[in-house]
N, CA, C and O atoms as CSV, one atom per row, in Angstrom:
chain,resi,resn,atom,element,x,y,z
A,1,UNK,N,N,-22.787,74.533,85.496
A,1,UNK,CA,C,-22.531,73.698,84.324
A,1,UNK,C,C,-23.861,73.266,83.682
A,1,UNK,O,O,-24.750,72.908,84.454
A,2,UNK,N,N,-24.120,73.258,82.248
A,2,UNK,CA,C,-25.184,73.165,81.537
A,2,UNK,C,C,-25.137,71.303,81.874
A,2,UNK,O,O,-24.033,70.767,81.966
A,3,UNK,N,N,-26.417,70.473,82.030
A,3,UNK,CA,C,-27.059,69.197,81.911
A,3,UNK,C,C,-25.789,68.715,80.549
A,3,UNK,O,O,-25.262,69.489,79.750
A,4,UNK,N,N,-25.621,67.517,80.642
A,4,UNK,CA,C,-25.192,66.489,80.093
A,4,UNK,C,C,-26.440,66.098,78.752
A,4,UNK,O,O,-27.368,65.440,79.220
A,5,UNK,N,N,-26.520,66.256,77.939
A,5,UNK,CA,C,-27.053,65.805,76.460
A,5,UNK,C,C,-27.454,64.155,75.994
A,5,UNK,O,O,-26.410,63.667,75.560
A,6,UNK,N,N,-28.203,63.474,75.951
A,6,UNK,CA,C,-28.531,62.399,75.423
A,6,UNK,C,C,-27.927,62.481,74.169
A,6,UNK,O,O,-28.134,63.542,73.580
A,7,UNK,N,N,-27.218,61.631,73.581
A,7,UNK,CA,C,-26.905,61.756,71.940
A,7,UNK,C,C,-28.341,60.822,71.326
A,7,UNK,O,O,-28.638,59.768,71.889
A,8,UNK,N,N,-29.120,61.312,70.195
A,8,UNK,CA,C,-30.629,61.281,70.020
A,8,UNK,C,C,-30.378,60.469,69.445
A,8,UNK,O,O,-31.031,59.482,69.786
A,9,UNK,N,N,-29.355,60.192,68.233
A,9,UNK,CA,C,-28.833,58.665,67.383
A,9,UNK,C,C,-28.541,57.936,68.352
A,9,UNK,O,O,-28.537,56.779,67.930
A,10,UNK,N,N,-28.204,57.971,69.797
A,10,UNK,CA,C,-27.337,56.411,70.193
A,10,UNK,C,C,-29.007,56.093,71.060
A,10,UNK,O,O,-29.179,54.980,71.557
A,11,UNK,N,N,-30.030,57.070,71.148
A,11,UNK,CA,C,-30.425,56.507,72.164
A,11,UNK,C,C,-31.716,55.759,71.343
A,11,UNK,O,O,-32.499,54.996,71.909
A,12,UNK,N,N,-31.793,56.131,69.871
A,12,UNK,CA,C,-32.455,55.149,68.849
A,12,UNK,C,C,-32.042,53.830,68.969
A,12,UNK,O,O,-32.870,52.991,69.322
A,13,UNK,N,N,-30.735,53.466,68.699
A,13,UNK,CA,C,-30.186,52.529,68.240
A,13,UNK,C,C,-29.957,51.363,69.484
A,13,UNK,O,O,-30.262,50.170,69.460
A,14,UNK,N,N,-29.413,52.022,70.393
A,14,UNK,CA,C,-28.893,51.258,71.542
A,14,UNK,C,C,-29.760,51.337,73.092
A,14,UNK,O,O,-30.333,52.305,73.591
A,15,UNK,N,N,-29.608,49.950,73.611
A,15,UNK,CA,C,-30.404,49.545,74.457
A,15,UNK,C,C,-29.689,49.252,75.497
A,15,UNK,O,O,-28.720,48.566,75.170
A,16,UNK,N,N,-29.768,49.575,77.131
A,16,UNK,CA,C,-28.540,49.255,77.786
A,16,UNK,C,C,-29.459,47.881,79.163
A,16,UNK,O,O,-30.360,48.102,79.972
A,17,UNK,N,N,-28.892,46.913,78.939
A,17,UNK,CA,C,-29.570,45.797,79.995
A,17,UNK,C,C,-29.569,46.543,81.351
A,17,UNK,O,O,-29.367,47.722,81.642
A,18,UNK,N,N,-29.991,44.985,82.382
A,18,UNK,CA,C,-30.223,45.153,83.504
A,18,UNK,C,C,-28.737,45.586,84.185
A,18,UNK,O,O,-28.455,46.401,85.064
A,19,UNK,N,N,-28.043,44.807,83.498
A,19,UNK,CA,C,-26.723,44.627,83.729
A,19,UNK,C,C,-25.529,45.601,83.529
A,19,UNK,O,O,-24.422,45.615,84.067
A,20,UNK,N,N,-26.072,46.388,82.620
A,20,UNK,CA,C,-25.527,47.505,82.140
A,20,UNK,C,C,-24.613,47.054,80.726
A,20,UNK,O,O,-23.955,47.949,80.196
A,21,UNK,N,N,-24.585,45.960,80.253
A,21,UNK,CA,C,-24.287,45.895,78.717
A,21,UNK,C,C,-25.331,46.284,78.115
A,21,UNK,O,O,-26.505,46.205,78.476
A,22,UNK,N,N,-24.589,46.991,76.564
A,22,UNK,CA,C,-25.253,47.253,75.675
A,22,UNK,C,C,-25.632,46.307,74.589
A,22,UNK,O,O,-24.901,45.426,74.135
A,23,UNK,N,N,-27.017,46.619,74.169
A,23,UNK,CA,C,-27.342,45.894,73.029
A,23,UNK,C,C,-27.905,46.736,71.823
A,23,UNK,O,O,-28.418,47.854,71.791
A,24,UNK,N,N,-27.634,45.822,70.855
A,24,UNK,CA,C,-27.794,46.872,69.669
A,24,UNK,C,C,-28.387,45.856,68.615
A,24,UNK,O,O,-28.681,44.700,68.919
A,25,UNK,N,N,-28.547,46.421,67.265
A,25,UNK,CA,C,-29.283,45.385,65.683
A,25,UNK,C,C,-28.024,45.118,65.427
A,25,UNK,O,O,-26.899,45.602,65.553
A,26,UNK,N,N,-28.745,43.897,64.898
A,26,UNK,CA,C,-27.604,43.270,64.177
A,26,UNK,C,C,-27.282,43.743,62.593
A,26,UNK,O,O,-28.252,44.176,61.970
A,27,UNK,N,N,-26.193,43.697,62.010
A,27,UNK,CA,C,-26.253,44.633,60.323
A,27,UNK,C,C,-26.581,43.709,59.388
A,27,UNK,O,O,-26.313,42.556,59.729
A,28,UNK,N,N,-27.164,43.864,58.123
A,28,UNK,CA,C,-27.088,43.441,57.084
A,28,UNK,C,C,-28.531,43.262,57.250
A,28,UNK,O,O,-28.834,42.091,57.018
A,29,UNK,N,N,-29.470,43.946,57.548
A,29,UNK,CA,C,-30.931,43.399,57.397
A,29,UNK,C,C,-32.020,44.972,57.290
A,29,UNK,O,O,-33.151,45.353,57.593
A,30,UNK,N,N,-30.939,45.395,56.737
A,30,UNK,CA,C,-32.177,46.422,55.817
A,30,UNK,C,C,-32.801,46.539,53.809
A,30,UNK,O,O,-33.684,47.202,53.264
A,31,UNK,N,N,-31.911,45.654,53.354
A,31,UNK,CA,C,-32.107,46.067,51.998
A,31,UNK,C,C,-30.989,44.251,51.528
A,31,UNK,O,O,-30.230,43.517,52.161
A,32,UNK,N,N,-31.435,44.283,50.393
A,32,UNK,CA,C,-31.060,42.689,49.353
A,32,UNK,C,C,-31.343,41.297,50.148
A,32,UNK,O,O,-30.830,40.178,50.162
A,33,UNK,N,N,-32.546,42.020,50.875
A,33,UNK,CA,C,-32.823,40.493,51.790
A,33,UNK,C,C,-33.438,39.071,51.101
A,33,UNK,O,O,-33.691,38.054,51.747
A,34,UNK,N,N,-33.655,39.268,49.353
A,34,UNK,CA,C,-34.249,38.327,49.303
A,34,UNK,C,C,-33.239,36.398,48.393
A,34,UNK,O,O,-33.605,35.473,47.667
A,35,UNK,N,N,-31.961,36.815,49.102
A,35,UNK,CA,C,-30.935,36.140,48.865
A,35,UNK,C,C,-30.824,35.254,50.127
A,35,UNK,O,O,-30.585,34.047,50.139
A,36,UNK,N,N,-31.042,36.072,51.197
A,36,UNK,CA,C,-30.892,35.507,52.534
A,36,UNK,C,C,-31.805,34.664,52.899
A,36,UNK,O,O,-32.986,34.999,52.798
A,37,UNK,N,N,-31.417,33.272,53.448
A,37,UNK,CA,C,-32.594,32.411,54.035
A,37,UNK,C,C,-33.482,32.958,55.272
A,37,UNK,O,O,-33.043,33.657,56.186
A,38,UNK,N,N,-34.454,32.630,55.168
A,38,UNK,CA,C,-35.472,32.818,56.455
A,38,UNK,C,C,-34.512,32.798,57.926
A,38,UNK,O,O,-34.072,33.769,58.541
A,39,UNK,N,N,-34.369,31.362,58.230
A,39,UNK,CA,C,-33.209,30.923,59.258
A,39,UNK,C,C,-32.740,32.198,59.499
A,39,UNK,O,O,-32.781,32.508,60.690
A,40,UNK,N,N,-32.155,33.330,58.483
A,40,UNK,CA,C,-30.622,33.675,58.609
A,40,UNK,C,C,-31.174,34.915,59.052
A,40,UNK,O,O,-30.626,35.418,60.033
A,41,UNK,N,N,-32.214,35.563,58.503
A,41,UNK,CA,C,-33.271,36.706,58.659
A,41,UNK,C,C,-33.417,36.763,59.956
A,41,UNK,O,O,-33.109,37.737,60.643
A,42,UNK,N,N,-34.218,35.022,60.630
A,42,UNK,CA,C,-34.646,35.243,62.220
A,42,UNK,C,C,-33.666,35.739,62.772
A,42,UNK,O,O,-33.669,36.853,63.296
A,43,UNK,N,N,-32.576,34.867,62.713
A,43,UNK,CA,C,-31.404,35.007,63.683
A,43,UNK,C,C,-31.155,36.419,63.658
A,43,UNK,O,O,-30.933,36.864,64.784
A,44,UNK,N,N,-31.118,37.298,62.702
A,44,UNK,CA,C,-30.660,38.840,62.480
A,44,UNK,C,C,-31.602,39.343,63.234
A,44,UNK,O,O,-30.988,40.085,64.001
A,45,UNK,N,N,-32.625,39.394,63.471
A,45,UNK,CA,C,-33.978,39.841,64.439
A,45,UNK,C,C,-33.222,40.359,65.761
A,45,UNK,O,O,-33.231,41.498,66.228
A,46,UNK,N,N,-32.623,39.313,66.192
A,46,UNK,CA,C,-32.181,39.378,67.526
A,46,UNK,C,C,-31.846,40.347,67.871
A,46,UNK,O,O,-31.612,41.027,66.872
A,47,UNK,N,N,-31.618,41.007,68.945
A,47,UNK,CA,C,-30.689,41.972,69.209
A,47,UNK,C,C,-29.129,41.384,69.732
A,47,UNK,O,O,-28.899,40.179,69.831
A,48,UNK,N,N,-28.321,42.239,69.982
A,48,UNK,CA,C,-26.959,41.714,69.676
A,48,UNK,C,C,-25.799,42.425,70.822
A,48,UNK,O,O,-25.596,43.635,70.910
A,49,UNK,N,N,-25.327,41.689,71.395
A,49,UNK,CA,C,-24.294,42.580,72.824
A,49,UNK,C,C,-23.451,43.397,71.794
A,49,UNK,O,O,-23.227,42.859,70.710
A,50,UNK,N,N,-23.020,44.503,72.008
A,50,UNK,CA,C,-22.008,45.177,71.253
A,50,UNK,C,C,-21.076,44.829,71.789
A,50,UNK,O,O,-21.011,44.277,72.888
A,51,UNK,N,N,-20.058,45.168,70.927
A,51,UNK,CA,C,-18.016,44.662,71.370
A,51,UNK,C,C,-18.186,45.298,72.251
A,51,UNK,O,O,-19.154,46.048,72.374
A,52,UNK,N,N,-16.934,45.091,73.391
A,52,UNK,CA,C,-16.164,45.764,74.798
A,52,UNK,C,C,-15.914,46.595,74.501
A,52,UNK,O,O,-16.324,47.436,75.301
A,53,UNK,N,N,-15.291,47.112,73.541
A,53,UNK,CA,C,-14.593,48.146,73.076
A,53,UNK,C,C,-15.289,49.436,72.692
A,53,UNK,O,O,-14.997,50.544,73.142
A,54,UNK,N,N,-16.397,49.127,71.666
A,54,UNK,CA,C,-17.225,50.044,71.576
A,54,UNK,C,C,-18.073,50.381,72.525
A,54,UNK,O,O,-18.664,51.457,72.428
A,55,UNK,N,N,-18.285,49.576,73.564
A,55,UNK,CA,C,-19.414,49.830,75.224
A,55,UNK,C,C,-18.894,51.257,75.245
A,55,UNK,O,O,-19.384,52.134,74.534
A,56,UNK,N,N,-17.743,51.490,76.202
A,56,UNK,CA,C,-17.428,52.602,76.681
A,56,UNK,C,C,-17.835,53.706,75.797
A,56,UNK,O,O,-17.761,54.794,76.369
A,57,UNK,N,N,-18.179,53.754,74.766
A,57,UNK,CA,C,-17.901,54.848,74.239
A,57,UNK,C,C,-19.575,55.149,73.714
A,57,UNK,O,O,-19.849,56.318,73.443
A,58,UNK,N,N,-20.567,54.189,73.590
A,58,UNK,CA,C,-22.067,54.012,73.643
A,58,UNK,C,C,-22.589,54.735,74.911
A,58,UNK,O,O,-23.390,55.670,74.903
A,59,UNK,N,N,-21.866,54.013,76.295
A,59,UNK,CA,C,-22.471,54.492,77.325
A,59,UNK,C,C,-22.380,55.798,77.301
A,59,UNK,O,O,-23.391,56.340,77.747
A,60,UNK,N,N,-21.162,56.850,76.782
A,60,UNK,CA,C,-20.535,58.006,77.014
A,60,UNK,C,C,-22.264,58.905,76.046
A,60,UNK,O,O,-22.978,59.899,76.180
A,61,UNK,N,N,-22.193,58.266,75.569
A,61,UNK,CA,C,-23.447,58.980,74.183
A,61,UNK,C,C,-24.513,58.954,75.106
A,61,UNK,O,O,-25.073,60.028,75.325
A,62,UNK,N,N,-24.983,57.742,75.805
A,62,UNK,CA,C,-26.173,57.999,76.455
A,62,UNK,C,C,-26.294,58.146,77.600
A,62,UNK,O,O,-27.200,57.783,78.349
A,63,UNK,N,N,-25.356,58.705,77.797
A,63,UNK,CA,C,-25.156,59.645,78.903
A,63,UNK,C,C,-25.071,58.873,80.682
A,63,UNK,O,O,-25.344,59.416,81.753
A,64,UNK,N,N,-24.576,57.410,80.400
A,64,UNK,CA,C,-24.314,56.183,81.490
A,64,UNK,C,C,-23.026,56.338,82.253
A,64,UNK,O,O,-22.703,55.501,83.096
């Protein structure tokens, strides 16, 4: 059987903890940022647990 594949988009985007949840960016902070308060900007910085729902299917991409 041929090796299992990294998907090259999930392994940009997504970060998997110690713990094995995923984390990911938060949306709305690439473009019309200058409406948005500072405050609202930091907070978007963060990185962000993804839903339950979508986990399973992140880990499947990066190959977890």
């Amino acid at each position: 059987m041929p090796k299992m594949k990294t998907h090259s988009g999930a392994k940009k985007r997504f970060r998997l903890t110690a713990k094995g949840k995923v984390r990911g960016r938060h949306a709305m902070t690439s473009h019309i940022l200058g409406k948005k308060s500072s405050k609202r900007k930091r907070r978007l910085r963060q990185p962000v647990g993804v839903s339950g729902h979508d986990a399973p299917r992140i880990k499947d991409l990066l190959g977890k």
